[in-house]
C-alpha positions in Angstrom: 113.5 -72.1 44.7 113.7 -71.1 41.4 114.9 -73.3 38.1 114.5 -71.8 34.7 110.8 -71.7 34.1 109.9 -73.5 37.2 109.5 -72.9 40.9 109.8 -75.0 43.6 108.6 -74.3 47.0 110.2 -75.4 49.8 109.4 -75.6 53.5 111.9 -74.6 56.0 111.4 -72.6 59.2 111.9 -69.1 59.0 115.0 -69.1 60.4 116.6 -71.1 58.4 115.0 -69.8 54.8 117.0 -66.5 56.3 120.4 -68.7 56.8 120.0 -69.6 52.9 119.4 -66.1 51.5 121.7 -64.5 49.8 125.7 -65.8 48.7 127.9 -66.8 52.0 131.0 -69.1 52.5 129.6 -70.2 55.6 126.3 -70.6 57.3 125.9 -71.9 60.6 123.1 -72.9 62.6 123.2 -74.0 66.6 120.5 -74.2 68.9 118.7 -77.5 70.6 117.0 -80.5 69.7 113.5 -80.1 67.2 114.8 -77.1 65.6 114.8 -79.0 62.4 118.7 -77.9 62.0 120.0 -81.3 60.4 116.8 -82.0 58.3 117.3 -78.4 56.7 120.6 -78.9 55.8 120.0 -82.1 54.3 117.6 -80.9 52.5 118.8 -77.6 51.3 122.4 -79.9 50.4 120.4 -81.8 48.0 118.9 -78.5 46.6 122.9 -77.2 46.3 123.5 -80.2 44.5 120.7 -79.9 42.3 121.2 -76.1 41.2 125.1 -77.5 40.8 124.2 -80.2 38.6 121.9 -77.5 36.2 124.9 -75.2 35.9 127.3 -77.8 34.8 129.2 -78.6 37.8 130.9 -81.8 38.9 132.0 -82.3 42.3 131.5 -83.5 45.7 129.5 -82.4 48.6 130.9 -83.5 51.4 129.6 -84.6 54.8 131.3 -84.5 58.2 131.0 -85.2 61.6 134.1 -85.4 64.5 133.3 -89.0 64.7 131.8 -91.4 62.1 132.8 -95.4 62.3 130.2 -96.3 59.8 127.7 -94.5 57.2 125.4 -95.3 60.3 127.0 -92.5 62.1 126.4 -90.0 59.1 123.9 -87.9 58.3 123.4 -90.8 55.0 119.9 -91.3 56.5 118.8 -87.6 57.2 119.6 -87.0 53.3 118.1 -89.9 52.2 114.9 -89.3 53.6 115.3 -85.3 52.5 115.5 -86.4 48.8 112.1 -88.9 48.9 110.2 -86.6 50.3 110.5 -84.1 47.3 109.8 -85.9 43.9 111.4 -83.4 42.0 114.2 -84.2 43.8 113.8 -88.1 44.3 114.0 -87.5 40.6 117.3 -86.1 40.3 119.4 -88.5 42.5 120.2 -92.5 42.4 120.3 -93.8 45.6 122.2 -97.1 46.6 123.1 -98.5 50.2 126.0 -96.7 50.4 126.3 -93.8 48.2 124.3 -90.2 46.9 124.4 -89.1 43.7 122.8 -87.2 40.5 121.7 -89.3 37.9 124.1 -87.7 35.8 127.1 -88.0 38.0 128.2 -84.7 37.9 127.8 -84.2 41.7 127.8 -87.3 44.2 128.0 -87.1 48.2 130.8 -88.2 50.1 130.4 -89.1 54.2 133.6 -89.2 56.4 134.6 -88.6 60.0 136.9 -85.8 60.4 138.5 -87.5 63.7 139.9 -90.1 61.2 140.2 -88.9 57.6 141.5 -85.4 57.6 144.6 -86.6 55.1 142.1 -88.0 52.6 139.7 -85.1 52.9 142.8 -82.4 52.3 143.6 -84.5 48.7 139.8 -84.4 47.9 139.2 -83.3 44.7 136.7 -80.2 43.7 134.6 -80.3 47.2 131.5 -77.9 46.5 129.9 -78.1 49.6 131.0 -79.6 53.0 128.3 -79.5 55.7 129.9 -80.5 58.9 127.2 -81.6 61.7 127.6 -82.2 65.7 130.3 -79.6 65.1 130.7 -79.0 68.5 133.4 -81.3 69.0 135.3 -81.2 65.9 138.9 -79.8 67.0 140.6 -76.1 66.1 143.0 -78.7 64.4 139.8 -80.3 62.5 138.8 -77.1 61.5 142.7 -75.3 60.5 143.3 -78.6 58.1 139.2 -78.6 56.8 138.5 -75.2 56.1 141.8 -74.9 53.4 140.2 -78.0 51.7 137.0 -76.3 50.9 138.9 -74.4 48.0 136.7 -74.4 44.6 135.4 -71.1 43.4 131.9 -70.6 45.1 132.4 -73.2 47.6 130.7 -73.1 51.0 131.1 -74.2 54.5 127.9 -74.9 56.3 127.9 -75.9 59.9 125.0 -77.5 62.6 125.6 -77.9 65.8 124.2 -78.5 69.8 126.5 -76.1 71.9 128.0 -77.8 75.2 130.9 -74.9 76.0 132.3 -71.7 75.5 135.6 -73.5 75.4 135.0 -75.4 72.3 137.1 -75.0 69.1 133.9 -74.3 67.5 132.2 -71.8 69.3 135.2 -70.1 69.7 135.6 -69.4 65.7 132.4 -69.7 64.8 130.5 -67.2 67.8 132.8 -65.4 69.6 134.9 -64.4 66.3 133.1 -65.3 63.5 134.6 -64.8 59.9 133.1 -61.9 58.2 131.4 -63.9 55.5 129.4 -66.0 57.4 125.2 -66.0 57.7 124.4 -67.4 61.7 121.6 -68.3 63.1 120.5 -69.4 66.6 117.3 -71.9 66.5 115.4 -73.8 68.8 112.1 -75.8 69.0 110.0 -72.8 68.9 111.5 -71.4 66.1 110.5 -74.9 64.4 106.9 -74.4 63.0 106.3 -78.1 62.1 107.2 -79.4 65.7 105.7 -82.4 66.4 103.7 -82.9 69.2 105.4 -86.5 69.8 109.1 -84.0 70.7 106.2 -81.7 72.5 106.0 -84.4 75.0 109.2 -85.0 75.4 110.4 -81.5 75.7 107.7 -81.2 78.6 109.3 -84.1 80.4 112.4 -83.0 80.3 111.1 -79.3 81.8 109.6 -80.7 84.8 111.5 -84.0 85.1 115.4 -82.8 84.5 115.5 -79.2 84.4 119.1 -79.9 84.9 119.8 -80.7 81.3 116.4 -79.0 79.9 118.2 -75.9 78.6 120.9 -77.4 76.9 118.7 -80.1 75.2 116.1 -77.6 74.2 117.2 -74.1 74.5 120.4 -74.5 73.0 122.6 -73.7 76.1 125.7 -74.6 76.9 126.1 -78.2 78.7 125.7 -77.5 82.6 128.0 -80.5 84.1 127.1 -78.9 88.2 123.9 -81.3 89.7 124.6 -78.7 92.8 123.7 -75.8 90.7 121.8 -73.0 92.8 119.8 -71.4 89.9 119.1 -73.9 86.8 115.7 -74.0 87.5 115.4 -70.1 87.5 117.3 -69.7 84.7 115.4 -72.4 82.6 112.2 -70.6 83.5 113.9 -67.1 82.3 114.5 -68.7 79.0 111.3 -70.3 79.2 109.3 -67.6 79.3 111.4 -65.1 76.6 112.9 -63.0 79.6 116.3 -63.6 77.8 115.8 -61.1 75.5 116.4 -57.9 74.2 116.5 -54.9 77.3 117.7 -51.7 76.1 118.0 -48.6 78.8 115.4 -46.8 79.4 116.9 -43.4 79.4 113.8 -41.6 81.8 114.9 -44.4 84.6 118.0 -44.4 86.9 120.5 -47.6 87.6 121.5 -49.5 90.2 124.5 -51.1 90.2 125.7 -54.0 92.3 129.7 -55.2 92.7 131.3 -57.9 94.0 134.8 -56.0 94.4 137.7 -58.3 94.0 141.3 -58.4 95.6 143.7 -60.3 93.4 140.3 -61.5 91.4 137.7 -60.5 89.5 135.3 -57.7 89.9 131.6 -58.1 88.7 129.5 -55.3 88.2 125.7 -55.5 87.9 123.4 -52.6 86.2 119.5 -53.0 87.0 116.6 -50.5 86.1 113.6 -51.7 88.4 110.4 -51.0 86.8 107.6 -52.0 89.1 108.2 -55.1 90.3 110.2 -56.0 87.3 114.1 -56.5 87.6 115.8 -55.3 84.1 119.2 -56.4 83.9 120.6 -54.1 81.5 124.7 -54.2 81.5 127.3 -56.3 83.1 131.2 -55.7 83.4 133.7 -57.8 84.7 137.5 -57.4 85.1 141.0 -58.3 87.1 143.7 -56.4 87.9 143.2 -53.0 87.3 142.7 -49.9 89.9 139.1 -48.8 91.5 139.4 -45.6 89.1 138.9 -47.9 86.2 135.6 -48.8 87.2 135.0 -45.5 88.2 135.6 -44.8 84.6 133.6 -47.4 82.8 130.9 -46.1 84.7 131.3 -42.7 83.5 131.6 -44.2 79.8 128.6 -46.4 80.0 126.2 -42.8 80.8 123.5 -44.0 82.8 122.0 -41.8 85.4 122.9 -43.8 88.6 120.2 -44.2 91.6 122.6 -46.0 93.9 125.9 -48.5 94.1 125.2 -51.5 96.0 128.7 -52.9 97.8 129.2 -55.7 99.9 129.8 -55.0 103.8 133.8 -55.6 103.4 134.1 -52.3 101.2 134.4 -50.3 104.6 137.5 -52.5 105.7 140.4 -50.1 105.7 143.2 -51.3 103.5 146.8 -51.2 105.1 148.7 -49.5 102.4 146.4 -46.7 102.2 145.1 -46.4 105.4 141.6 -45.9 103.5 139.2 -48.3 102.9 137.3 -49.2 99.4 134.3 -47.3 100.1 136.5 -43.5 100.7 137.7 -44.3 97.3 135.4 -45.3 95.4 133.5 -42.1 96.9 136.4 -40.1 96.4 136.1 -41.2 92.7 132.9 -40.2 92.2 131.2 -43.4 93.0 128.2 -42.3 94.7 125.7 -42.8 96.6 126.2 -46.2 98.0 124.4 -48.4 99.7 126.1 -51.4 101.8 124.3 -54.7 101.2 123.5 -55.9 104.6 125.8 -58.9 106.2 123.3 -62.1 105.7 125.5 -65.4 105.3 125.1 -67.0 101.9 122.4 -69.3 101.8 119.8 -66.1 102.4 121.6 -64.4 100.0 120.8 -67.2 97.6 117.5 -68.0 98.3 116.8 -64.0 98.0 118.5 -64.5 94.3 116.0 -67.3 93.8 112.9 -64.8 94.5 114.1 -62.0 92.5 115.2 -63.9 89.2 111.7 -64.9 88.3 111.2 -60.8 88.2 114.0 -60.2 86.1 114.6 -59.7 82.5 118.5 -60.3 81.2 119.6 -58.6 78.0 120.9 -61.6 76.0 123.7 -60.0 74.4 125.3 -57.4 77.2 124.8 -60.3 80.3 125.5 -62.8 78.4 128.3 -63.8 81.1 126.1 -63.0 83.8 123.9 -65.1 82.4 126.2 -68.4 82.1 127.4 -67.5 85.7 124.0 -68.5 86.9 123.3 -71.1 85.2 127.2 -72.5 86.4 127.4 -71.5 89.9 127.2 -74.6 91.9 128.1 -76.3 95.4 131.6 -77.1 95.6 131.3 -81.1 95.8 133.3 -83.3 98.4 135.7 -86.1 96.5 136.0 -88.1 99.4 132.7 -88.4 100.4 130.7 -87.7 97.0 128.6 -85.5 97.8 127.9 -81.6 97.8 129.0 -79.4 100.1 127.2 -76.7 101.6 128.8 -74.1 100.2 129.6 -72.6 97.1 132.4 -73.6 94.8 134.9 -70.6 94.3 135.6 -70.3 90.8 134.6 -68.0 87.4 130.9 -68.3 88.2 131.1 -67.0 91.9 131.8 -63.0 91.3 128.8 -62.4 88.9 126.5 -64.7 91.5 127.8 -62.5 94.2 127.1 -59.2 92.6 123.4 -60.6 91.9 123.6 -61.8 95.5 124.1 -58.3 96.8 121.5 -56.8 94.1 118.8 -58.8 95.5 119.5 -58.4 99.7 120.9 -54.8 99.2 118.4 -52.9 97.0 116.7 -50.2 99.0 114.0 -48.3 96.8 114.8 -44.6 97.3 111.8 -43.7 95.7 110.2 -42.2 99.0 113.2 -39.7 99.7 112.1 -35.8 99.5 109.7 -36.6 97.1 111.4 -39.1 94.9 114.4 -39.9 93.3 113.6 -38.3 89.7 113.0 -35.2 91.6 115.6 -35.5 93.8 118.3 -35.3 90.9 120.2 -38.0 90.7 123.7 -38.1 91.1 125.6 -40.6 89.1 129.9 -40.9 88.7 131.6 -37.6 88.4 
């Protein structure tokens, strides 16, 4: 940090010295627990409010949470703590029991709960800064009446968070259609150089003791609520061990492609590369209510050089309407070759998932549903008698868990046909 003739050097990790490059109206950060989210903000807050109080400013710097009954609730404490652990900075602020704020008091904190006091915040005067933490459960309502109040020139938004579901207000503005001026950042407890080896143990407890919860406390993934789920300890070992990653195509190797064709659902589509004995999930697609040919086309768009198309058993079953079953037309369209994954019943088709996901690598971004389905797909669970079934709940996480069902019973390496399939010339969707 620099101030007129002197710098200041300030520890952060990486990640977040990024997050606070550069001008932005919002910065976000979200990830799991020891990422040292909240004690950066704090920290770079009282910074803000120090480079505030040099050019002259007066106003408040605001700090929110969804809920907040007392200044116990607050992030008081984490700021506190931020500010004596820099003298320069213990220098600049008076401290009380209950309030923050320059000795000159040109800029003082202010702590509320936005559950509460959304009418007082909108008739706050001159807010600089808000920093809203444990974000994830502040409303779309919360955020609609907040953001508006945040209205001084060169004001800023900054946001920390634990994710728990796509279907939060939150991620919904903030990840799946962030604004345009915002600097984002995903961090977790490797990302956090000064770790501490007393959260080391923890974190190891919770790996072998309640991989249930693991990758949401530590990972940053969203909350899984399923105790029945097939795959959380696969998928926590993925993560675990960087395999949720960047996986671009490999444009020299062909790609399989597994389905799980809906009727009156959703279809999930699969596209592998297998390199060795490594699995490279590539691609996913999923859609409802549109014709075979569409797929047909999206596989044409995508490019990839196709080895085979992997289709349940059911694909052969000849419609009434047509007189033709699935597999003629999706031939017919170009789709081709395929292979019919062979009729196992489900519980060999999962435990065959369960070998092949500790071979596979998952490209964050493009199977980032594929992903979640995994992690979600679960036993459907008996009310009456509470307990799990032995089968698997039918619902949003079913059709990309079939299509890696049939990936993992139905892959038949063609490698040993006339010499290969490179030589062979591949033939992919017309």
């Amino acid at each position: 940090m620099s101030s007129g003739s002197t710098e200041a050097i300030i520890a952060l990790p990486p990640k977040m010295l990024k997050l606070f490059e550069g001008e932005a109206r919002y910065r976000i950060a979200h990830g799991g627990r020891g990422s040292a989210k909240t004690r950066s903000f704090a920290l770079m807050s009282a910074i803000y409010g120090y480079n505030l109080e040099r050019q002259g400013k007066s106003g408040v710097i605001l700090c929110a949470r969804e809920y907040m009954n007392s200044l116990a609730d607050s992030s008081f404490e984490e700021i506190r703590s931020a500010i004596l652990s820099v003298p320069w900075l213990e220098a600049n602020y008076e401290i009380g029991t209950n309030y923050i704020r320059s000795k000159s008091g040109l800029v003082s904190y202010s702590f509320a709960g936005l559950r509460r006091n959304l009418d007082s915040i909108k008739s706050k005067s001159k807010i600089l800064l808000c920093w809203v933490d444990e974000a994830e459960t502040v409303s779309e309502s919360a955020w609609v009446k907040l953001i508006p109040s945040v209205r001084e020139d060169g004001s800023e938004i900054w946001i920390s968070y634990n994710p728990e579901s796509k279907l939060s207000a939150t991620h919904r503005r903030f990840r799946e259609n962030p604004p345009d001026s915002a600097k984002i950042v995903e961090i977790n407890w490797r990302d956090n150089p000064f770790f501490p080896d007393v959260l080391e143990q923890e974190r190891q407890e919770d790996y072998h003791k309640r991989p249930d919860s693991y990758d949401h406390i530590w990972e940053g993934a969203f909350l899984t609520h399923h105790d029945g789920a097939y795959y959380v300890i696969e998928m926590r070992d993925a993560r675990t061990d960087n395999r949720i990653t960047s996986v671009p195509y490999d444009r020299a190797l062909p790609v399989v492609t597994a389905w799980d064709l809906g009727i009156g659902d959703s279809t999930s589509i699969i596209f592998a590369q297998m390199v060795g004995a490594e699995v490279r999930i590539i691609d996913y697609y999923e859609n409802s209510g549109v014709g075979l040919d569409h797929y047909a086309k999206v596989l044409k768009d995508k490019g990839y050089l196709y080895e085979q198309h992997i289709l349940p058993h059911d694909v052969q079953v000849k419609e009434l309407g047509t007189g033709k079953s699935r597999y003629e037309t999706l031939m017919g369209l170009g789709i081709t070759p395929i292979t019919i994954a062979p009729r196992l019943n489900v519980d060999d088709g999962i435990q065959a998932v369960r070998s092949m996901i500790p071979r596979c690598w998952f490209d964050a971004e493009k199977t980032d549903h594929l992903i979640e389905a995994l992690r979600q797909y679960h036993r459907e669970f008996d009310d009456q008698r509470l307990t799990w079934k032995g089968r698997p709940e039918h619902d949003w996480s079913s059709h990309p868990a079939d299509a890696m069902r049939y990936l993992a019973i139905g892959y038949r390496s063609r490698a040993g046909w006339s010499g290969g399939a490179l030589k062979r010339g591949l033939k992919g969707v017309a």
